[in-house]
N, C-alpha and C positions, 0 to 999 in steps of 0.2 A: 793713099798718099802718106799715113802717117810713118812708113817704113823711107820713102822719097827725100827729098828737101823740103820741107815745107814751105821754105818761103819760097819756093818758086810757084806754090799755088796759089800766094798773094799778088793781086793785079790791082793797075789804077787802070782807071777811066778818065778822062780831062772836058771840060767845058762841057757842063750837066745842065743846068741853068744858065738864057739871060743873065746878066748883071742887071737887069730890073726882075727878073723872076726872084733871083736871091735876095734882094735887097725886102723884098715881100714879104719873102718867107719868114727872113729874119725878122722882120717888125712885126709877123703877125706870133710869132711863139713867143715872144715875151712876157706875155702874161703867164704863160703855163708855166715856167720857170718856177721851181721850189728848193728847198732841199731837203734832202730824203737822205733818211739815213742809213749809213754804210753806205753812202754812192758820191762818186768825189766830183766837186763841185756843186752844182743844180742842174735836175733834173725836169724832164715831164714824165707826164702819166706816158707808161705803153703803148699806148693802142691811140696815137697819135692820127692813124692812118682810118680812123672812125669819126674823123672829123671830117667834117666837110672845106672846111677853110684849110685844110690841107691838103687833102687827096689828089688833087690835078697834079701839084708839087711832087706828090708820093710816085703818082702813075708815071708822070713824065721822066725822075731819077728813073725808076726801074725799067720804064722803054729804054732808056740809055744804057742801060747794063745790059739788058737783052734776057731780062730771070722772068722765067713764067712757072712763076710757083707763087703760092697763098703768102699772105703774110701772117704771122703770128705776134711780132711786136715791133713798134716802131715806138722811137723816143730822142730827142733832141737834149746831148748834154752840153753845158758850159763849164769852162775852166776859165781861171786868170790868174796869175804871182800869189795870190791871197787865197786861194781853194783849192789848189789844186790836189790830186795827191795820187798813188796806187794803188790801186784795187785790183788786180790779179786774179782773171776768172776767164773760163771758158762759158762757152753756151750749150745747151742741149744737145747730144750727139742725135737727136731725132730731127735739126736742123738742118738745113742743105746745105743754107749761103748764111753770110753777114753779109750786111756792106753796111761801110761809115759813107756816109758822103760829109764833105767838107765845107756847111756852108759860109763860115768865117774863120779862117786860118793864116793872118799874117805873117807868122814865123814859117810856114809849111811843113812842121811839127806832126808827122802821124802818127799810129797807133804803136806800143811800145810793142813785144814778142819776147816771151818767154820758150825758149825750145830744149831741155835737158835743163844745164847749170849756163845757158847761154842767153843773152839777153841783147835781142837785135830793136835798134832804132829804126824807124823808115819818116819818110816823105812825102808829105800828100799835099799839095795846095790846095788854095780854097777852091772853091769848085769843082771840086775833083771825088772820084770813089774810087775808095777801095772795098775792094773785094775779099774775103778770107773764109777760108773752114772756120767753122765755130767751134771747131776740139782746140785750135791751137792757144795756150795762153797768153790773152794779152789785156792790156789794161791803156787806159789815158794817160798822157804822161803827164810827170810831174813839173818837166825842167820849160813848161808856158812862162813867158813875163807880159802877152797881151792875151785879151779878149778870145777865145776858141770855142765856136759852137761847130757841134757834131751832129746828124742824126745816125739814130744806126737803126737798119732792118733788118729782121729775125725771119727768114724764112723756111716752112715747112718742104 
């Protein structure tokens, strides 16, 4: 694909969670919230998906996408007006999938794309995943003015 369009290998999903499964999720990651440096806004640990108080949440996104492959990291980031910023990275070409799922996104502000000298914006609402190669560049964007949590899963 990377000779292709790439963005046509990028896909959303819509309506992943309940509005009371989300509203859960959201209250239960809270705590794990940090920040970790080099990583724009706050973060959690990786391996999100080694928890129990998340994993039904994990399994149920990923029936939704239809991926049956391992995971290797999962992590919920936050942005807002006051943290946000670029970070510009790819993931391990030994990856299969990403996916962001969206599970608080009032602006419907998605993940930014770096492709050559070209820099594509897209749209994800909340509740929604998207899907991407983990070669292509891309980062969190900057131009949030509310509240954005993300998780994203790394799959082998």
């Amino acid at each position: 694909m990377k000779n292709g369009n790439e963005l046509d290998s990028i896909k959303i999903i819509d309506n992943i969670l309940t509005d009371q499964e989300r509203i859960i999720l959201l209250n239960r990651l809270q705590p794990f919230l940090k920040r970790i440096p080099d990583c724009p806004g706050l973060q959690t640990v990786p391996y999100l998906h080694k928890f129990p108080v998340f994993s039904n949440f994990i399994a149920k996104i990923i029936r939704k996408c239809n991926i049956d492959r391992e995971i290797d990291k999962s992590w919920v980031n936050y942005t807002d007006k006051d943290i946000a910023f670029e970070n510009w990275h790819t993931h391990p070409v030994s990856f299969h999938t990403t996916i962001c799922y969206m599970i608080e996104n009032p602006e419907g502000i998605g993940t930014k794309f770096k492709i050559g000298d070209e820099i594509y914006e897209t749209e994800c609402p909340t509740n929604s995943v998207m899907l991407l190669p983990p070669y292509i560049e891309h980062t969190v964007p900057s131009n949030v003015t509310m509240p954005r949590y993300s998780l994203a899963i790394d799959f082998i």
